[in-house]
ChimeraX commands (.cxc) that place a marker at each C-alpha (Angstrom):
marker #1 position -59.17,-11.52,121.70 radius 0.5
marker #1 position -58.74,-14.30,118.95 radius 0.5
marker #1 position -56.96,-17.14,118.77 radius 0.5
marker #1 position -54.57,-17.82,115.92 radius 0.5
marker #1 position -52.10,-20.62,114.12 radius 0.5
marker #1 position -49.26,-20.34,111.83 radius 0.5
marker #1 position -49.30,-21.43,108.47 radius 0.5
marker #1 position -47.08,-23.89,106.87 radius 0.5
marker #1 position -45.60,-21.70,104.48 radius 0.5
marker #1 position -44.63,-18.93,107.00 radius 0.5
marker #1 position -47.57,-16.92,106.52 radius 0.5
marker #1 position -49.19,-14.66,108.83 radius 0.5
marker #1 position -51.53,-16.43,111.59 radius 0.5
marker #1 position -54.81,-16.92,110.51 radius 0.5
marker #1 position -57.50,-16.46,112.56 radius 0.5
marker #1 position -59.40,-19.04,114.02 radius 0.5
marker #1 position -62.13,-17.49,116.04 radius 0.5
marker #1 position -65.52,-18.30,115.06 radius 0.5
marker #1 position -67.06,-14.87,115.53 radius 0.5
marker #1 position -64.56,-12.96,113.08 radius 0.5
marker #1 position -66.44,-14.33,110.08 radius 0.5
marker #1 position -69.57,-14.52,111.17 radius 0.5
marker #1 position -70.51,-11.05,109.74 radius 0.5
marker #1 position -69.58,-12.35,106.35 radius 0.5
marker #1 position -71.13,-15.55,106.54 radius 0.5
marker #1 position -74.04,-13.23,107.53 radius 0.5
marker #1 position -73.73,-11.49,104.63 radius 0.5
marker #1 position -73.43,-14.76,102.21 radius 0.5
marker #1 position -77.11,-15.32,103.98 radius 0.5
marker #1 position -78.45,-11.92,103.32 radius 0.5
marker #1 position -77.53,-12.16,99.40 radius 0.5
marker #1 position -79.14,-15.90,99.11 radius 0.5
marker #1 position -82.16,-14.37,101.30 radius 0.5
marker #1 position -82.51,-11.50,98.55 radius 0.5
marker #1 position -84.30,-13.74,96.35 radius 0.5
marker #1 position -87.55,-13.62,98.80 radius 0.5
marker #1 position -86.99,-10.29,100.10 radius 0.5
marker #1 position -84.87,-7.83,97.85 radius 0.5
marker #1 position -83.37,-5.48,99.80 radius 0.5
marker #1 position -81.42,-7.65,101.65 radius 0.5
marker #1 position -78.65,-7.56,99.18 radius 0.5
marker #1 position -78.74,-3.82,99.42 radius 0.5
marker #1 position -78.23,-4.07,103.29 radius 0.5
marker #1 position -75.48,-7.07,102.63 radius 0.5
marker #1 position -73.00,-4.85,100.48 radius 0.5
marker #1 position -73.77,-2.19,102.99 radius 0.5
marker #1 position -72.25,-4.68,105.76 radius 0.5
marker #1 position -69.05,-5.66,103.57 radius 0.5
marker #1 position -68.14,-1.94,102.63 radius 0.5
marker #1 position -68.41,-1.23,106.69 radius 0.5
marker #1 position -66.54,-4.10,107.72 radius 0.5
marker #1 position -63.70,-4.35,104.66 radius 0.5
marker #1 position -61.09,-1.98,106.80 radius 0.5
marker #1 position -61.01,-3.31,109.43 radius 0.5
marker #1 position -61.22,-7.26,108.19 radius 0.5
marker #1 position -57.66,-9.45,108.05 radius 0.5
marker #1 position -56.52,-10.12,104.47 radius 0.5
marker #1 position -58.21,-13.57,104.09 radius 0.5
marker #1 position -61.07,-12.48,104.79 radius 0.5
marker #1 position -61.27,-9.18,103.29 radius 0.5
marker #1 position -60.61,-11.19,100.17 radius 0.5
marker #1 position -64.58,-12.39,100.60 radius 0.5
marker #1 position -65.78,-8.94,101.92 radius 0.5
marker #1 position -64.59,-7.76,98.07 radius 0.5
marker #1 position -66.26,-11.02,97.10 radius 0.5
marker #1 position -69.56,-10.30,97.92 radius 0.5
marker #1 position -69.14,-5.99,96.81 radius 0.5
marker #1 position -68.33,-7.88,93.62 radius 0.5
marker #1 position -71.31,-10.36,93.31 radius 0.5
marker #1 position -73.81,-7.55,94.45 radius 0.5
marker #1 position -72.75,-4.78,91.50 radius 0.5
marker #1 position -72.28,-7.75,88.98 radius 0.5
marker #1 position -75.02,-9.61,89.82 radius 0.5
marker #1 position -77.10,-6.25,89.75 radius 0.5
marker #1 position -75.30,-5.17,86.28 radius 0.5
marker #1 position -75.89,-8.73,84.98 radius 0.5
marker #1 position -79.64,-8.27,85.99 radius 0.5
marker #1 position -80.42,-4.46,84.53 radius 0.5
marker #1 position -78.38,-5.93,81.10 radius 0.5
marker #1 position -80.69,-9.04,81.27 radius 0.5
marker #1 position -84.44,-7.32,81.78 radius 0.5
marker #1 position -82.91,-5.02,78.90 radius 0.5
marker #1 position -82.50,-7.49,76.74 radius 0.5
marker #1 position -85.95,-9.17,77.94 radius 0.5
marker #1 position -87.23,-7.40,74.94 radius 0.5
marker #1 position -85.90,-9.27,72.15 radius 0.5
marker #1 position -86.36,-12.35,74.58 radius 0.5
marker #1 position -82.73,-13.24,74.90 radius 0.5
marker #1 position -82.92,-11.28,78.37 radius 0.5
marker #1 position -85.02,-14.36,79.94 radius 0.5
marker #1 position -82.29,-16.83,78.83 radius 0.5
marker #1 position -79.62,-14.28,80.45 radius 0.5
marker #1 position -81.69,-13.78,83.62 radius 0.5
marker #1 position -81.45,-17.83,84.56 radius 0.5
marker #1 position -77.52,-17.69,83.68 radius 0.5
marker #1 position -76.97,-15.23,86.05 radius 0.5
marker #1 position -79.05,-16.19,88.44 radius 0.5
marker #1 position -76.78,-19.52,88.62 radius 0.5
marker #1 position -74.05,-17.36,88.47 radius 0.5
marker #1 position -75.46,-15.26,91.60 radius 0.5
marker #1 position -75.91,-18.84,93.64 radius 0.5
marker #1 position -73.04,-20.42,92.25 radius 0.5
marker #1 position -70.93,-16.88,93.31 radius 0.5
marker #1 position -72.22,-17.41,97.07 radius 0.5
marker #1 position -71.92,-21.08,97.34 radius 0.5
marker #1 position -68.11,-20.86,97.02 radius 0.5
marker #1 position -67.86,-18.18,98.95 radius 0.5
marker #1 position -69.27,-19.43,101.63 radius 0.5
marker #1 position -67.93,-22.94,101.11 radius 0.5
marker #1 position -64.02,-21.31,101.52 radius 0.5
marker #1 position -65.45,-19.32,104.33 radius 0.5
marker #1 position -66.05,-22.50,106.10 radius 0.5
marker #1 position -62.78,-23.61,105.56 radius 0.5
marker #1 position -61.29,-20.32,106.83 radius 0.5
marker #1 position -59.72,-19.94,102.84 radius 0.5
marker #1 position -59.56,-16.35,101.29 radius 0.5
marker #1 position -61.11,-15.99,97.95 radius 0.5
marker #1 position -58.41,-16.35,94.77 radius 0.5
marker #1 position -59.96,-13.98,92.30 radius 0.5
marker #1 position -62.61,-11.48,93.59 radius 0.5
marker #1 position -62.90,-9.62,91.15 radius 0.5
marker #1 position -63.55,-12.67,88.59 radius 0.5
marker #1 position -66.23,-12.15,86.30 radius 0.5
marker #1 position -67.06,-15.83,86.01 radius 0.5
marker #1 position -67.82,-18.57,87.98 radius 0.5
marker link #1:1,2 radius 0.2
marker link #1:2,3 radius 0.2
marker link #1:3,4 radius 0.2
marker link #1:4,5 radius 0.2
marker link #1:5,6 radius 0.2
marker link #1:6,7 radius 0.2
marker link #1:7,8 radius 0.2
marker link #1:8,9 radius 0.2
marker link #1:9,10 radius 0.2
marker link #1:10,11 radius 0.2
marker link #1:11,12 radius 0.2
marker link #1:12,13 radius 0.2
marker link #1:13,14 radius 0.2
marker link #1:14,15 radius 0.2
marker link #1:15,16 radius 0.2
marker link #1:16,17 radius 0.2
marker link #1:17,18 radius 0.2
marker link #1:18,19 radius 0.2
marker link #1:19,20 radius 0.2
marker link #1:20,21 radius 0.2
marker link #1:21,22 radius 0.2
marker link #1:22,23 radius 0.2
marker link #1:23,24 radius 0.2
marker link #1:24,25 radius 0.2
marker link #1:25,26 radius 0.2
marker link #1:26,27 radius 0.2
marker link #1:27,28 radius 0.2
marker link #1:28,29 radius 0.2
marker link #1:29,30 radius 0.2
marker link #1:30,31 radius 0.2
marker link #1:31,32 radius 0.2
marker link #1:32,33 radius 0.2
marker link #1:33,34 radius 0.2
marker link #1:34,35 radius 0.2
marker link #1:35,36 radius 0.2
marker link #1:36,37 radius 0.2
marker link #1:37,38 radius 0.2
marker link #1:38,39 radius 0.2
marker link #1:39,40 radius 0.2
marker link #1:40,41 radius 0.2
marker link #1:41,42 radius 0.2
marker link #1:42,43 radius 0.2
marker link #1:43,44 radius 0.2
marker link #1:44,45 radius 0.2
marker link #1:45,46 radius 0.2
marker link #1:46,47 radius 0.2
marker link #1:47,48 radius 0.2
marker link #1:48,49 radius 0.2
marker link #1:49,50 radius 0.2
marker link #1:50,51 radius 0.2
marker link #1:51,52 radius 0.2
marker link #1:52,53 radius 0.2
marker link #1:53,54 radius 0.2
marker link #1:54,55 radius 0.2
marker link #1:55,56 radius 0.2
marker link #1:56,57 radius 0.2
marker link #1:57,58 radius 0.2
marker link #1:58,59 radius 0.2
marker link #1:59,60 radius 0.2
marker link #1:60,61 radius 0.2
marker link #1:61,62 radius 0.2
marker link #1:62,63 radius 0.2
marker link #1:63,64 radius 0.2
marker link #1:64,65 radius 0.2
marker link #1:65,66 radius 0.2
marker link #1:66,67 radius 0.2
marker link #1:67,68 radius 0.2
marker link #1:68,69 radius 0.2
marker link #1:69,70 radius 0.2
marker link #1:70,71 radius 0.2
marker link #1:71,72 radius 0.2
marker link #1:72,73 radius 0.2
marker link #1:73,74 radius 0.2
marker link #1:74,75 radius 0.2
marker link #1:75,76 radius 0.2
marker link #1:76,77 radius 0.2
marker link #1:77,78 radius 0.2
marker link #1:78,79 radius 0.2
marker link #1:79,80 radius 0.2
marker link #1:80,81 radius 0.2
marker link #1:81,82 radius 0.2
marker link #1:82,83 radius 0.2
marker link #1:83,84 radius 0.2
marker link #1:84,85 radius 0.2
marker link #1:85,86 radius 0.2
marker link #1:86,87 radius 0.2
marker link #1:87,88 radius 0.2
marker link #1:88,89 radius 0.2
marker link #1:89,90 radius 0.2
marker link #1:90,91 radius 0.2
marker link #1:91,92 radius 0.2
marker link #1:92,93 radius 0.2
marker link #1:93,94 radius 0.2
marker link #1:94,95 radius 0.2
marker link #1:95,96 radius 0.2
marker link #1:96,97 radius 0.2
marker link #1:97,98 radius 0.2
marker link #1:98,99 radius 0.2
marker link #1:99,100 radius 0.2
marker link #1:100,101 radius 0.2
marker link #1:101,102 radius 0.2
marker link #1:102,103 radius 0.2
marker link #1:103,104 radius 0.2
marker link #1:104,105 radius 0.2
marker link #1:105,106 radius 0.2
marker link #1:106,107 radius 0.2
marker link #1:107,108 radius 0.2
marker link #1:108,109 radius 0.2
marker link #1:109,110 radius 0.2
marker link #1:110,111 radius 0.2
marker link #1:111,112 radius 0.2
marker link #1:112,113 radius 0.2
marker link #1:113,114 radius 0.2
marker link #1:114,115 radius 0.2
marker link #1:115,116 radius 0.2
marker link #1:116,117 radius 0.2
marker link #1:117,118 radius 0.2
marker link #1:118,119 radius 0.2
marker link #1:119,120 radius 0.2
marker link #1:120,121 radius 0.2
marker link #1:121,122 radius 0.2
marker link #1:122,123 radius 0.2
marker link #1:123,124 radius 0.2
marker link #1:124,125 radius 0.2
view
């Protein structure tokens, strides 16, 4: 059972029990943990697909968050070790790899303050 407040604008109640987000702050951990041991991304997005349906609108706004930093984080990488060859692709590989932290940071920085994310589906920072 969780415990909820109102809003000040008359939304609905947002949740304020500590376990509801824990998965995704889980998740936030598992992409930042990827950099040592890869597959934990792959296990991450995984997580957020499973728990997206079932997740109250603020925070399914972060569950599509992190489905959006893993597939554009992992087309941003393929694009970069493509483009390794005419050497650009090791510039391109550092920018997203700030993007990737940068991505997770915020995420988990509105997570802690119990915000949904605005844009998702951004492509920037």
């Amino acid at each position: 059972m969780s415990e909820s407040q109102s809003t000040p604008q008359g939304e609905p109640p947002i949740s304020t029990n500590p376990s509801e987000s824990g998965n995704a702050n889980l998740i936030y951990i598992l992409y930042l943990v990827a950099f040592a041991v890869g597959i934990t991304s792959v296990v991450g997005v995984v997580m957020a697909y499973m728990a997206k349906a079932e997740a109250p609108d603020w925070l399914k706004s972060h569950y599509d968050n992190q489905i959006n930093i893993f597939w554009k984080g992992l087309l941003y990488g393929v694009i970069s070790c493509v483009l390794m060859v005419v050497l650009i692709g090791f510039v391109l590989i550092v920018i997203t790899l700030v993007w990737y932290i940068v991505r997770i940071v915020k995420g988990m920085q509105a997570l802690s303050k119990r915000e949904a994310i605005e844009n998702p589906g951004d492509w920037g920072f």
